[in-house]
C-alpha positions in Angstrom: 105.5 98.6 84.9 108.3 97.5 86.7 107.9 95.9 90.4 111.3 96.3 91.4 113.0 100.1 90.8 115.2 100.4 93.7 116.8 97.3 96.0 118.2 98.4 99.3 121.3 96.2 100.9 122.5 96.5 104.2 126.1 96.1 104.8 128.4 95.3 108.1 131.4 94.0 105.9 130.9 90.4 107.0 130.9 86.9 105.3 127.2 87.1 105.1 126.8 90.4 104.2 129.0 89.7 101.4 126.9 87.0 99.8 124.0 89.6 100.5 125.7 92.2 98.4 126.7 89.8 95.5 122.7 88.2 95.3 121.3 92.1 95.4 123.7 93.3 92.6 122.7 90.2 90.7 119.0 91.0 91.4 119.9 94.9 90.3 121.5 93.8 87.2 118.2 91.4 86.1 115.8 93.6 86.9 117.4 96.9 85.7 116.7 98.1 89.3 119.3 101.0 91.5 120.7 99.4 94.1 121.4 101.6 97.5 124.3 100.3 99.5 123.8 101.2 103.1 126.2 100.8 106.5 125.2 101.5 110.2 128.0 102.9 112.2 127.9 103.8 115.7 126.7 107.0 117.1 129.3 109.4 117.3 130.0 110.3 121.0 129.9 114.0 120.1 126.5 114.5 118.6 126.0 116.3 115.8 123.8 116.1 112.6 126.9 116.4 110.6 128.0 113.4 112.7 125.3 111.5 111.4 126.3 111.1 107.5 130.0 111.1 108.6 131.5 108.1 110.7 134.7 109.1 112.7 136.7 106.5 111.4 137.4 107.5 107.7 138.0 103.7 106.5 134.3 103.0 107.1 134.0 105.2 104.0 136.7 104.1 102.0 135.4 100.5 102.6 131.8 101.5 102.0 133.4 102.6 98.5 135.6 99.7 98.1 132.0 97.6 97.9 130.8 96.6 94.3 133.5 99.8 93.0 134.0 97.1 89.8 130.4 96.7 89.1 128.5 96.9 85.6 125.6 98.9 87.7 128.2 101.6 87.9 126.2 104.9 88.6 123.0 103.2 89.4 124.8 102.4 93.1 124.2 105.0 95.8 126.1 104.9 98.9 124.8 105.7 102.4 126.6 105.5 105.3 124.2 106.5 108.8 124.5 106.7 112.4 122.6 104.5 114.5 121.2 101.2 115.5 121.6 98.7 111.9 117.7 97.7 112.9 116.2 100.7 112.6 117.9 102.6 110.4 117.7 99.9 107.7 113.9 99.9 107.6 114.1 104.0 107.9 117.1 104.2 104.7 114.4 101.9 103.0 111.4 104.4 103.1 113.3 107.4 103.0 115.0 106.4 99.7 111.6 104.6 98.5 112.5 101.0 97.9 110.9 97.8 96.7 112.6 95.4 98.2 115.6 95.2 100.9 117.8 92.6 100.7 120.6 91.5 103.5 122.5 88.8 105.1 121.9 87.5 108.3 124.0 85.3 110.5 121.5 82.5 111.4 122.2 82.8 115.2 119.7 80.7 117.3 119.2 79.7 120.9 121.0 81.8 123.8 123.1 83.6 121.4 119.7 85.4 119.8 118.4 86.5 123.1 121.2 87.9 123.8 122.7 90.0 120.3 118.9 89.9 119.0 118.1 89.8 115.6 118.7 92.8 113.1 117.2 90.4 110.5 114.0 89.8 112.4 113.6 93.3 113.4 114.1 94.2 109.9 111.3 91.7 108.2 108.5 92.7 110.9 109.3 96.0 110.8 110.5 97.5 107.0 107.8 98.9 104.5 108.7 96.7 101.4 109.3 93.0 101.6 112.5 91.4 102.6 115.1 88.7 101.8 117.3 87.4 103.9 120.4 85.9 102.6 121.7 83.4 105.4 125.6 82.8 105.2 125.6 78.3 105.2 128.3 76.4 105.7 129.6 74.0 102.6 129.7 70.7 105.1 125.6 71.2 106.1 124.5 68.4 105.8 121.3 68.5 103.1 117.6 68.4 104.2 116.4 65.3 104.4 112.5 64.4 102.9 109.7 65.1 105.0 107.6 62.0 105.7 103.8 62.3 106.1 102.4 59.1 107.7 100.3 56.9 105.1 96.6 57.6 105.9 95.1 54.7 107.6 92.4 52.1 105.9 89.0 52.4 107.5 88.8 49.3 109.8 85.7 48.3 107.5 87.5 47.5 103.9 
């Protein structure tokens, strides 16, 4: 019995997002899993629930398409585009299309620029109904992590 039948990725067509897409077709291809290619787009002004399936701007289709078109998955990709807040409708896309794992970039953002933009990432991992990874976008210069040092346990005074 497989673990992994169905890997959801979330998509806003960024640098991150991009790596995101290349690790869960990767992860697809290994574990003979259908991967689900989702985008968020904003809420139409006019409401409709037409307008939910079907952005205004047609190119947010054609690029949807344009993602993994060249794959070896071929058939086994599905292609959602929804209306809505990325947050939300990622962990909603992932139930309603039963999957085992969702996988999607994140931009790292810390400090002031968090509280401001908030984190679609963290909303997603305390939030979604399968487990999550997060695929941070890192720049080539970062400097790597350096060892942790524990501090030597100390000689009782009496040896």
């Amino acid at each position: 019995m497989k673990t992994v039948n169905r890997i959801l990725c979330a998509t806003d067509f960024s640098v991150s997002s991009e790596k995101a897409v290349q690790y869960a077709e990767k992860l697809a291809l290994d574990l003979d899993a259908d991967l689900v290619l989702l985008h968020a787009f904003p809420t139409p002004v006019n409401w409709t629930p037409e307008g939910q399936l079907h952005p205004e701007d047609p190119q947010i289709q054609e690029q949807l398409n344009s993602v993994l078109a060249t794959s070896p998955l071929g058939a086994k990709i599905v292609r959602v585009l929804q209306a809505g807040d990325p947050a939300p409708v990622i962990c909603w896309v992932g139930q309603e299309h039963q999957c085992d794992l969702i996988v999607m970039g994140t931009h790292g953002r810390t400090g002031v620029s968090h509280l401001l933009f908030g984190s679609v990432a963290e909303y997603v991992l305390r939030n979604a109904r399968c487990p999550v990874l997060c695929i941070r976008d890192r720049d080539p210069r970062e400097e790597p992590l350096t060892r942790p040092w524990d501090m030597p346990v100390l000689a009782p005074r009496f040896m």
